[in-house]
N, C-alpha and C positions, 0 to 999 in steps of 0.2 A: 229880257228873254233873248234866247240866239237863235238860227236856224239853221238847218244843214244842208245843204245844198248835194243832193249825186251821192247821199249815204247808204239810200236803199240799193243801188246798183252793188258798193260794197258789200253791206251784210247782210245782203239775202244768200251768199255763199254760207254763212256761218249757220249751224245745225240748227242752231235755237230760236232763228228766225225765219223759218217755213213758212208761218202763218203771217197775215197782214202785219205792220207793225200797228202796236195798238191795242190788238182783239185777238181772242182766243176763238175758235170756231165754237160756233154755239153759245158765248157768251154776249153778244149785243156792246154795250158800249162801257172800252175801258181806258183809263187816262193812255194817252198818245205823249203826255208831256210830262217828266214830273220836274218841277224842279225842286233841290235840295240844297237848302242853307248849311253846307258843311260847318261853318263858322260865323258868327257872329262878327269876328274879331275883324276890322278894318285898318290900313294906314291909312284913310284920309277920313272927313267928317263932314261928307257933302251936307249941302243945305236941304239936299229932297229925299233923301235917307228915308225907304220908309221904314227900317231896321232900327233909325238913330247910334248906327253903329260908331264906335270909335276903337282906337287903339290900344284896347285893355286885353287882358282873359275874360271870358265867361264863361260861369262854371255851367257844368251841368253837361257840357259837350258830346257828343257821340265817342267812345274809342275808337279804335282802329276795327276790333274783333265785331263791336254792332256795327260798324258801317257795312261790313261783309255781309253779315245776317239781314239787314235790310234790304242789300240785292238781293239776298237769295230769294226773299220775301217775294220780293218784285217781280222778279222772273217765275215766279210761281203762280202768280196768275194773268200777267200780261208780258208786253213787250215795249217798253215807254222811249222814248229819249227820256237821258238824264242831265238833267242842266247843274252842274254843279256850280254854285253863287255862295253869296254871303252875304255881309262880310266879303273879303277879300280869301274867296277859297285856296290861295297861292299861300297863307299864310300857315296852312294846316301840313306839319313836314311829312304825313301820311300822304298829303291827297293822290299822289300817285300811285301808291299802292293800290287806294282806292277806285282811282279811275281806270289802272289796269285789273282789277279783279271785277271790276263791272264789264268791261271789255269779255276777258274770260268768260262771262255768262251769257254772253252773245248780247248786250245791252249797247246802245249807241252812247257812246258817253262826248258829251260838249261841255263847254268851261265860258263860266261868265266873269269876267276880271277886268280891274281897271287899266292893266296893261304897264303899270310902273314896275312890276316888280319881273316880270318877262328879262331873261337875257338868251344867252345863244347857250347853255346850261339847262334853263327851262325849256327851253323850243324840244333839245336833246329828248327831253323826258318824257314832254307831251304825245312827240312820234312813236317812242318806247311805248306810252301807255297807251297808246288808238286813241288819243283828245281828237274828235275829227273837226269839230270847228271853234272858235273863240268868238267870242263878241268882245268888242271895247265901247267902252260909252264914249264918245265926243259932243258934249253940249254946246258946246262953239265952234265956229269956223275958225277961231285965235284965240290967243293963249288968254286972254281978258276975261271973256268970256267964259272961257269952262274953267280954268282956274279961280274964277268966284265963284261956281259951281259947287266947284272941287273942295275949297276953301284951303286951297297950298299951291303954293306960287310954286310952277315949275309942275304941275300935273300933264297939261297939256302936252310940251315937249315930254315927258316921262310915256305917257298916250301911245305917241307917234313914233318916239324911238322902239318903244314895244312892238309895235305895230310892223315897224321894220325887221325884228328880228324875225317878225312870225313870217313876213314874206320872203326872207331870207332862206329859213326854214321850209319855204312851199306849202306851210299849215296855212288854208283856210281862214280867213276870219270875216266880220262884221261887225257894222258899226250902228251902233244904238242912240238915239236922241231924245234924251225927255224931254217937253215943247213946255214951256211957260212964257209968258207976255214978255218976261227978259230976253229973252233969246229968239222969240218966233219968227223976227224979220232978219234972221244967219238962217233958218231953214234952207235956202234956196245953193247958200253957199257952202253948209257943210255938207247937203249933198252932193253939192260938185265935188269939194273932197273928199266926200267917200268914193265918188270914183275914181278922183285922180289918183287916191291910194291905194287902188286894184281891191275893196272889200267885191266881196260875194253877196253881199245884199245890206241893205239899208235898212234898218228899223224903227219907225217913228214910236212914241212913248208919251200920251196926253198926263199931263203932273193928277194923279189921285193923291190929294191929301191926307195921306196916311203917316204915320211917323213924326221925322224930322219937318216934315213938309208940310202938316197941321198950320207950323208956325208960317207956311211961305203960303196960305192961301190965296193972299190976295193975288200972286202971280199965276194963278189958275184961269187957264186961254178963255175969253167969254163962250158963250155955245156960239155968236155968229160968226165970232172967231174960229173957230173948233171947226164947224160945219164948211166954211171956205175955204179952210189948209186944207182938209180932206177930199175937197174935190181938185183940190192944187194936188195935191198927192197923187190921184189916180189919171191926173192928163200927165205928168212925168212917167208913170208907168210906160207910158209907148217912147219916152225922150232920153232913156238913160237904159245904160247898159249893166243894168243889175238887179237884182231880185226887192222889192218892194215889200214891207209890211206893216202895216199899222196894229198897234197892240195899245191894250188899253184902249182902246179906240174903235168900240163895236158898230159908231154908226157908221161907219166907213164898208162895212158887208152890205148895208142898205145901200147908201149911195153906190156902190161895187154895181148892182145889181141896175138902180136904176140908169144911172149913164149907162150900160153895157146896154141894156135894153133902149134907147136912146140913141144909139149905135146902132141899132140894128146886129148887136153882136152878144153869143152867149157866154156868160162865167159859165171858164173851166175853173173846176170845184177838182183841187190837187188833196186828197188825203193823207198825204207820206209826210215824214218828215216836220221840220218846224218851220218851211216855208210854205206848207201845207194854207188852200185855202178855202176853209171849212165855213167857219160862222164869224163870229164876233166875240163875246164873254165867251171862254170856253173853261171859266172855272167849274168845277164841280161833274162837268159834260167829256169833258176830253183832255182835263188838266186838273194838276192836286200839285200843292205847296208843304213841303216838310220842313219847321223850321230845324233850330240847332240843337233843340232840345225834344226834337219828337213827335210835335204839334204838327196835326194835320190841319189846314186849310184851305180853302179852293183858290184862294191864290194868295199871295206875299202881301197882300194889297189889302187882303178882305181877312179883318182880322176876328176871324171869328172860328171858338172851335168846334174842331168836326172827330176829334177824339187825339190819343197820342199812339205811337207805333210801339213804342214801350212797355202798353200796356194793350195792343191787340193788333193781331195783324196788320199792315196794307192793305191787304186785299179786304179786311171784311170789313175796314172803317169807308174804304169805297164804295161798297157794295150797300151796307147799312147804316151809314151816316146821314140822318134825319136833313140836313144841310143841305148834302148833295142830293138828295133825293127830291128837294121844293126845286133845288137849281133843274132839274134836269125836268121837270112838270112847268113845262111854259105857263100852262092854266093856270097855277096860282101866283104866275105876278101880278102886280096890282097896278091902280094908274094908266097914263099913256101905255106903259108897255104891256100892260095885260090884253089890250084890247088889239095893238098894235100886227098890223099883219107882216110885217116884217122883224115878230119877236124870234122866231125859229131860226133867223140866220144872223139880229143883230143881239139881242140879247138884254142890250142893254149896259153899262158898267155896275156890276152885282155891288162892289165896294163903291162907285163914287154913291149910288144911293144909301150905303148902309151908311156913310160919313155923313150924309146930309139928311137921315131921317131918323136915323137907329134902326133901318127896315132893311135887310137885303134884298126883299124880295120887290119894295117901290120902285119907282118909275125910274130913270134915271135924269138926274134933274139939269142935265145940257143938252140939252136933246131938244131941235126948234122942230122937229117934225111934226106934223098933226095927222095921226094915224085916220086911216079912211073911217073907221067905225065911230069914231071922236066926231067927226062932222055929217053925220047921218044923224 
């Protein structure tokens, strides 16, 4: 995922963004995030893939004339960011078209890429289309490391020299980190280069074994692991000069809260935007997943369906998708987190429990907290 940074200040000029981003008046709660698998299709063939994407075609793709019709979709009952991913969304020769006719609808449009295929040609287009920010993954502080990642020699520099055009360019970006027991002890260090490399925020990314990544389980952070980076994470929040986020990583809203309170100091709760800091799991609540072929999801992660776009609205698979409606009823989770009093802002990870039970609704199974109703 990416996030925007100073978006709202832009398009709250734009007609079609009067109301909050997010919500319609009088409608209560509607995804803030979508993001969309324009493509499948990938140049590289990471090892944590949860797409298991490679370098083929896959049929079945959106054209050009449905992508339009999906924003219009879109725009017709909310006001989302649109994260446009894959696969390697660079790969698709429409995506600009797309990302400027979503623009035209007053939509915030961002781009999640792996930054190889970026030159000063792309940068050109992305400012033509209103791309307002990029995300690049870097898994490693050096090329060893995310290029095992990556599984192509030569990612890493491809990364960074991308990365340079975009600053070249003055476009925004951000830098993404999915954490496994390979890489956890670079954490300290690729944060320092995302700042030496002027990102706009940092995004930490805990491995769900979904995908490709089934196969890399065992590299999945233990939970006392899990539960210590995250409170490493939130004392950098006052030590570094950039926007913080943990994703995939809901107990991080709990801890959020209680160091804060610990402090003597209260969470500001930021609702705009993708640096926005609301809950924890926000599939199904404040975020939907579209893959390449249609398929609604609550997130990229949580592979379960919740109907397809193809065959009924956006708006009414959000609205009555049996799915989203358990996700967003705290009351029937089950386990630790049903009881849990900090289920409303952490959540839980909906998908690392459905990979570890078949349940999306169970407990989340890294999670060392012992909720207060547990010990009464």
């Amino acid at each position: 995922m990416i996030s925007v940074k100073g978006i709202r200040r832009k398009m709250n000029r734009h007609p079609h963004n009067q109301a909050r981003h997010g919500e319609r008046k009088g409608e209560g709660s509607l995804p803030r995030l979508i993001a969309w698998e324009v493509t499948r299709t990938c140049n590289l063939s990471c090892i944590h893939c949860r797409a298991a994407s490679i370098d083929k075609p896959y049929p079945n793709e959106f054209t050009t004339k449905e992508c339009k019709s999906l924003l219009d979709e879109v725009v017709a009952f909310a006001s989302p960011i649109i994260i446009l991913t894959g696969g390697e969304p660079l790969l698709r020769p429409d995506i600009f078209e797309i990302a400027s006719y979503g623009t035209e609808k007053g939509l915030r449009m961002v781009m999640a890429t792996n930054g190889l295929l970026i030159d000063e040609g792309t940068c050109r287009r992305m400012k033509e289309s209103s791309i307002q920010r990029v995300s690049i993954s870097l898994d490693g502080a050096r090329a060893r490391t995310h290029d095992e990642f990556r599984q192509v020699e030569g990612a890493f520099a491809g990364a960074l020299q991308g990365i340079d055009f975009l600053k070249k360019a003055n476009i925004e970006f951000q830098i993404n980190t999915t954490i496994t027991r390979e890489n956890l002890h670079e954490l300290p260090d690729i944060q320092g280069l995302a700042v030496e490399l002027g990102a706009a925020a940092h995004h930490i990314f805990l491995l769900v074994p979904t995908g490709r990544a089934k196969n890399f389980k065992e590299q999945e952070v233990a939970a006392e692991d899990y539960e210590r980076t995250l409170h490493w994470f939130y004392d950098q929040s006052a030590q570094v000069d950039l926007h913080l986020k943990a994703t995939c990583a809901p107990h991080y809203y709990r801890i959020l809260r209680q160091r804060a309170k610990e402090d003597g100091q209260q969470v500001t709760v930021k609702t705009h935007g993708m640096d926005a800091v609301t809950r924890g799991c926000l599939g199904g609540t404040a975020f939907m997943f579209i893959s390449h072929t249609g398929q609604v999801q609550p997130c990229g992660y949580l592979e379960v369906d919740c109907g397809n776009v193809r065959e009924s609205p956006v708006g009414e698979i959000w609205r009555n998708s049996e799915v989203f409606k358990h996700l967003r009823d705290f009351d029937t989770y089950k386990g630790k987190c049903g009881v849990c009093e900090y289920r409303k802002v952490c959540g839980g990870c909906r998908a690392r429990a459905f990979e570890a039970s078949g349940d999306y609704l169970q407990e989340e199974p890294l999670c060392t907290y012992l909720p207060r109703a547990a010990c009464s």
